[in-house]
matplotlib code that plots the C-alpha trace (Angstrom):
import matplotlib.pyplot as plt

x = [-0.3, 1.4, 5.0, 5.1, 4.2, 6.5, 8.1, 5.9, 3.0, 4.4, 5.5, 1.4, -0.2, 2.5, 1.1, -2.4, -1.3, -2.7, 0.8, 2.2, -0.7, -0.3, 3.6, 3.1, 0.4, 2.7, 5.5, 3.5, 2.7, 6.1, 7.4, 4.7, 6.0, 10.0, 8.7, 7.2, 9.8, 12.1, 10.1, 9.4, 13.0, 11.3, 13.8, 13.1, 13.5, 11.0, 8.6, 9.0, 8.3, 5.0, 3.5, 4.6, 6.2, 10.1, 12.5, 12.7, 9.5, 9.4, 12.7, 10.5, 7.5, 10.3, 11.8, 8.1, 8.9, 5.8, 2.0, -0.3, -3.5, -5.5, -5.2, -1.2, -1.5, -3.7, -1.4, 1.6, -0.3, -1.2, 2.6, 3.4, 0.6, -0.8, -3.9, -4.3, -6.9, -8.2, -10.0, -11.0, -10.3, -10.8, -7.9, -6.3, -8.9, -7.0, -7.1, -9.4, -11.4, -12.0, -15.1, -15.4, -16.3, -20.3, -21.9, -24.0, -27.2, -28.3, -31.7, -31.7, -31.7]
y = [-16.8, -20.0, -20.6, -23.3, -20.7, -20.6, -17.7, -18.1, -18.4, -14.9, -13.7, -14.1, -12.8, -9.9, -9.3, -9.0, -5.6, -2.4, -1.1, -3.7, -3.1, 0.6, 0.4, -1.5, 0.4, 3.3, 1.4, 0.7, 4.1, 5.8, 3.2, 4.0, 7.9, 6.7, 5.1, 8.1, 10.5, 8.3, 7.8, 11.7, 12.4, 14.7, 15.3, 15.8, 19.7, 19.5, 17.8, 20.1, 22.9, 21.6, 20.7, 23.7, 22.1, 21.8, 19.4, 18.6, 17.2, 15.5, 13.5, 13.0, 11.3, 9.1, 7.8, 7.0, 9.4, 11.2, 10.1, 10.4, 11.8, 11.4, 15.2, 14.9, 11.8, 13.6, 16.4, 13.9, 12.8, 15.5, 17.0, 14.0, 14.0, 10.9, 9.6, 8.7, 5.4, 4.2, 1.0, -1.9, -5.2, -8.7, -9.9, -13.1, -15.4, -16.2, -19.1, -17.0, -15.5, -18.2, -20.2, -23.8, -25.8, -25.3, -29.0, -30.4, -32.3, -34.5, -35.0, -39.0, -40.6]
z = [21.1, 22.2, 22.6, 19.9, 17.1, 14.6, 12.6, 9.9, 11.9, 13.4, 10.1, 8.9, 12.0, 11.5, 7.9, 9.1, 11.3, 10.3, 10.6, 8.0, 5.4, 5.9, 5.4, 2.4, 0.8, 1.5, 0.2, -3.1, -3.7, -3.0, -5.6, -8.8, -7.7, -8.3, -11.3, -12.9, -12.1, -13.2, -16.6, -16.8, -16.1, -13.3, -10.1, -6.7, -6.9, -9.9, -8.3, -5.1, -7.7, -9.6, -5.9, -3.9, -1.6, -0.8, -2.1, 1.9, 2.0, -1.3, 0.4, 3.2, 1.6, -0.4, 2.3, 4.1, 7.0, 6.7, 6.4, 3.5, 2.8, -0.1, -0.6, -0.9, -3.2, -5.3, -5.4, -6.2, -9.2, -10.8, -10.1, -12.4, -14.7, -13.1, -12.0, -8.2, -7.8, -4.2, -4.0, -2.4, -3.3, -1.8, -0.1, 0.1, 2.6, 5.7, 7.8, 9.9, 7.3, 5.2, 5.0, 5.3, 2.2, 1.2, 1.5, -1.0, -1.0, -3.2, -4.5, -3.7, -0.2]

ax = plt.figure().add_subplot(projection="3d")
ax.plot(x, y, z, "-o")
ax.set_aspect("equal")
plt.show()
């Protein structure tokens, strides 16, 4: 990296970290659980309850301070009577993904 880049050039190569995508995908998630406890009127100690877990770690996975597994997310959802989907999905090209423009020939010379 030079020492011209800028913040947003930093800010984008930051964004492209496993640890930033895996923040926000935890982010995401943690946020669709407020949602539907909040929409179910379903506490903290409730949703300890349904999963068999403690209130302590239900705290823990709101706050982000402990790491998912597909298992746990699972468990989440059906604690809340939601389904859990995974997927992959195209992302945004990139400056260093994206490919330059196709060229087109034409029939006549």
């Amino acid at each position: 990296m030079s020492s011209s880049a800028t913040f947003s050039d930093l800010f984008r190569e930051a964004e492209e970290t496993v640890e930033y995508l895996t923040e926000t995908a935890i982010l995401e998630f943690t946020e669709d659980m407020v949602k539907a406890m909040e929409e179910q009127d379903v506490s903290r100690s409730e949703l300890a309850r349904r999963m068999g877990s403690s209130p302590a770690h239900v705290t823990q996975i709101l706050r982000g301070t402990t790491n998912f597994t597909l298992k746990s997310m699972v468990k989440i959802g059906l604690a809340l009577e939601m389904k859990v989907e995974v997927r992959l999905s195209r992302r945004k090209e990139s400056p260093k993904t994206a490919h330059p423009p196709r060229r087109t020939v034409s029939g006549s010379s």
